[in-house]
N, C-alpha and C positions, 0 to 999 in steps of 0.2 A: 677425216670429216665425219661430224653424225648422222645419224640415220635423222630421213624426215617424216613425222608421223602425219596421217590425214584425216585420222579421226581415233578416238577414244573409248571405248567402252566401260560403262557405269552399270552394276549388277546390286541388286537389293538383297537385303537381308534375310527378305521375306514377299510376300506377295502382299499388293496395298489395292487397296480404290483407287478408281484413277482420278476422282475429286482432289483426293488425300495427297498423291501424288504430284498435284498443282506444284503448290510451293517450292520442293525438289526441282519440279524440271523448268521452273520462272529463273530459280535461285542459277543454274547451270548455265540457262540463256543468257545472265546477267555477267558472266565473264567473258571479260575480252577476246576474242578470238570465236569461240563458239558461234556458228554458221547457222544451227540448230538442232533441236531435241525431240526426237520424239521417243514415243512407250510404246513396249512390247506386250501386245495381249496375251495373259496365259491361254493355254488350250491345250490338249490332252496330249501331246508330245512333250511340252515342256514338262507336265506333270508325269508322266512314263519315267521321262529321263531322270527328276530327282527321286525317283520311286528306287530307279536302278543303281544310282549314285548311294544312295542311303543303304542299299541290299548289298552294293560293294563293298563300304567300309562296313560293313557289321560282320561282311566274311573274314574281311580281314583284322580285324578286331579281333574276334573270336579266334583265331588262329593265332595271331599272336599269343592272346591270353591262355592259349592249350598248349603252347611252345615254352610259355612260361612257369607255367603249370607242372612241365615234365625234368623241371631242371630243379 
């Protein structure tokens, strides 16, 4: 038997307006099943977080490409 899901998660690209963002979260309500939508205000944990995401892959970037480098 499958698993039953209870909700979805939708992640942007980027950070928008939430005017901008209209359309996106009308368009989501407009499919069958969706219960509804709401947005997530940035605030300065979310932005820590992609600060520390982006500080990780450049170490590890960088490591690879020193790894590569010695071969």
């Amino acid at each position: 038997m499958a698993d039953r899901l209870n909700a979805l998660t939708v992640s942007l690209d980027r950070d928008i307006r939430e005017d901008d963002a209209e359309v996106i979260i009308n368009a989501i309500k407009a499919i069958r099943g969706v219960n509804g939508v709401t947005g997530n205000i940035v605030d300065p944990d979310s932005f820590v977080a992609q600060l520390r995401a982006n500080s990780l892959v450049k170490e590890k970037l960088f490591a690879l490409m020193d790894d590569l480098n010695k071969i």
